[in-house]
N, C-alpha and C positions, 0 to 999 in steps of 0.2 A: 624164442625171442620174437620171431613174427607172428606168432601168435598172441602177446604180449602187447603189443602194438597194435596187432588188428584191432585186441579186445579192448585200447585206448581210446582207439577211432570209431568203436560202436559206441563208446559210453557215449564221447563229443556228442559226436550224430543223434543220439538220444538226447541230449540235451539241448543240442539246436532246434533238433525237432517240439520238443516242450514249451523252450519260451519263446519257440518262432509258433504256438499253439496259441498261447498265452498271451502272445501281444495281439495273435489273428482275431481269439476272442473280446479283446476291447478295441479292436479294430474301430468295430461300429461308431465308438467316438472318435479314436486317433489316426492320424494317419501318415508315415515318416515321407513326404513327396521323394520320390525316386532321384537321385541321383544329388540330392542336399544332405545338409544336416538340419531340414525343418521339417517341424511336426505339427498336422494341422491337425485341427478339427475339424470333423467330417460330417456329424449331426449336429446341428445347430440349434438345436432343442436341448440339446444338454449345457448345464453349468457348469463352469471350471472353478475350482477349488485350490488354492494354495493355502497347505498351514494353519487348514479349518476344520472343523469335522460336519459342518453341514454349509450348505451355501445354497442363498436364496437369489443372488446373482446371476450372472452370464458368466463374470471372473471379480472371483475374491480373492485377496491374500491376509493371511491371516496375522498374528499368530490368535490361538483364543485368548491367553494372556492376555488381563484388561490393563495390565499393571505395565507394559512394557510398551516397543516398536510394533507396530501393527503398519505392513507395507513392503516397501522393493527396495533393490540396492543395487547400484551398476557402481562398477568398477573396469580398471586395467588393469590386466595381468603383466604390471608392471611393477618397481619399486617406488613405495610413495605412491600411490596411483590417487587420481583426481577421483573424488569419489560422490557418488549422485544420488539420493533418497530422497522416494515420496512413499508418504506415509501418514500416520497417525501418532501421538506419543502424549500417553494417557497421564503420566507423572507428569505432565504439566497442563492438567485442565482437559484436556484431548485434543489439543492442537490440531489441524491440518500440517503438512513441514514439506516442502520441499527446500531440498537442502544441498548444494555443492560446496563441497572442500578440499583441501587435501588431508585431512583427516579424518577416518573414521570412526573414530570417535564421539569426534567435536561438532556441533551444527552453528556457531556462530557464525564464520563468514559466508556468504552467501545463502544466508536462508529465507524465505519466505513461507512466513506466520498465516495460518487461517484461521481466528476463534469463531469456534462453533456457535460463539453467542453474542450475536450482535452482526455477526458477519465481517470484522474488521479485519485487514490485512497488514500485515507488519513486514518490511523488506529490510535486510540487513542486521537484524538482529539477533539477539541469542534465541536458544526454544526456551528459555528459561522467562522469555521478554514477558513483563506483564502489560496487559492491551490497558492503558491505567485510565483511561475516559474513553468511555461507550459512543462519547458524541460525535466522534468522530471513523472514517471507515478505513484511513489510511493513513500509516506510520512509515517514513522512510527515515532511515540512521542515517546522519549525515548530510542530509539535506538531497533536492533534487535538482539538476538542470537541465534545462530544457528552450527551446527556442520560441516557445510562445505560450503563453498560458490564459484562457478566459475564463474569468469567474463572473459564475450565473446569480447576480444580486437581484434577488425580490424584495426587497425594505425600499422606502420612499428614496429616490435621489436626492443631493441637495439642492435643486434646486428651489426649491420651498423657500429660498433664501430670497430670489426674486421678488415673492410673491407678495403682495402691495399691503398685508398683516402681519408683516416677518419683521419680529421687534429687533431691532440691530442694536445691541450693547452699546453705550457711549463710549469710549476710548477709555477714562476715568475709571471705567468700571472694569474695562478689560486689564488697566493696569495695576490695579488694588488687586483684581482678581492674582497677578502673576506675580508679583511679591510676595502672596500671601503663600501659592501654591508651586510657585515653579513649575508652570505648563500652562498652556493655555487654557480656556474653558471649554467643555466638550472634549477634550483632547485627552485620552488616557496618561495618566503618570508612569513615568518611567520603573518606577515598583509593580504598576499593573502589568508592565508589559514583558518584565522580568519573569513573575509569577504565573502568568495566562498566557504569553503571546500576543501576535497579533493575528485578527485577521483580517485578511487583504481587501474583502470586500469593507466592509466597514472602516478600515483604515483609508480608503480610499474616497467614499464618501467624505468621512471628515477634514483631509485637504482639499478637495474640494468644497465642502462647506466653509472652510475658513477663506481661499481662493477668494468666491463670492462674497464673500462682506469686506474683504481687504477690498478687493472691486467698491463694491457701495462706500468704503470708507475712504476710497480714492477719490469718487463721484462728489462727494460732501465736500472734500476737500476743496475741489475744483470750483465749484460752486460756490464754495466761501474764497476763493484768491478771484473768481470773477468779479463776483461783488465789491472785493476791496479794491483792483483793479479802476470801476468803477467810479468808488470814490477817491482813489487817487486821483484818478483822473479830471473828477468834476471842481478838487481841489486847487487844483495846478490852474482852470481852465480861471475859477474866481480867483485867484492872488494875480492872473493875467490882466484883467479888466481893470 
């Protein structure tokens, strides 16, 4: 029976000894730091590789599957766990994704979209989201808020409205105009704004350009109650005499 035993404890030992051989020999790239559970690398000349069969990297993860997850996944070894992917995911165009949920599964809550093409960014979306105008580089679900926002407008300001060749609508014309159209002139229709949106730069402009003629069309006004003023006045001064 001790002999039994002993010859238990040679095989172990022989086999500690092998993959304590086996690890020695790829030592030269790994290396378990003493007294952890981390494993570093040691030659930094070498590539790391996950789930790849070649890597032209520092560190790749794979899978070669073109058709699938290509990437990482953190979790808690817990029930339900909040779960965390960056990655690629080639059934939908090749996305960039990172993605938090509590599903994994699912990547609709919490993801964030990277198309390869055009460079746009999608936040809160599904991986399924399609990027549907190139023209722009950021999509947020839901809208965003925030405490300050500046938009960098390069198109002419209104103030063109000033300027001493700036044909200012008669009134007449603005009000045929607004029966006809239900909006003012220059002023996107509420079907546009449905369809398109706005946007803020330009949308800003344009109250301001109306702003500025309401102004001038104040100024005329003023100008015509001065005048009549005037003649009231010079009326009153002849039925006096």
């Amino acid at each position: 029976m001790f002999k039994t035993a002993n010859s238990k404890l040679t095989i172990v030992a022989m086999l500690f000894t092998f993959f304590s051989f086996s690890f020695e020999a790829k030592g030269q790239f790994f290396q378990v730091l003493p007294g952890t559970n981390t494993i570093s690398l040691v030659n930094s000349t070498q590539n790391v590789g996950i789930g790849v069969n070649s890597n032209a990297w520092r560190f790749q993860i794979g899978p070669d599957n073109p058709n699938s997850w290509g990437g990482m996944l953190i979790k808690d070894n817990i029930a339900n766990p909040t779960v965390l992917r960056l990655g690629t995911f080639k059934n939908f165009g090749g996305k960039g994704v990172i993605s938090c949920s509590k599903d994994e599964t699912s990547g609709s809550p919490g993801t964030l979209l990277f198309n390869p093409e055009g460079g746009a960014v999608c936040i809160g979306t599904g991986i399924n989201q399609e990027f549907s105008n190139q023209d722009y580089r950021l999509y947020v679900y839901k809208g965003i808020r925030t405490e300050k926002v500046r938009v960098d407008y390069e198109s002419n300001w209104a103030d063109y409205v000033f300027a001493p060749n700036y044909k200012l609508r008669p009134l007449s014309e603005v009000e045929a105009f607004i029966k006809k159209n239900q909006h003012l002139p220059d002023v996107p229709s509420a079907k546009e704004i449905h369809e398109k949106g706005i946007d803020l730069g330009e949308m800003h402009k344009i109250q301001m350009q109306k702003i500025e003629e309401l102004t001038l069309y104040i100024l005329e006004m003023k100008k015509e109650n001065d005048a009549l003023k005037k003649r009231m006045e010079a009326l009153e001064s002849a039925q006096k005499k």
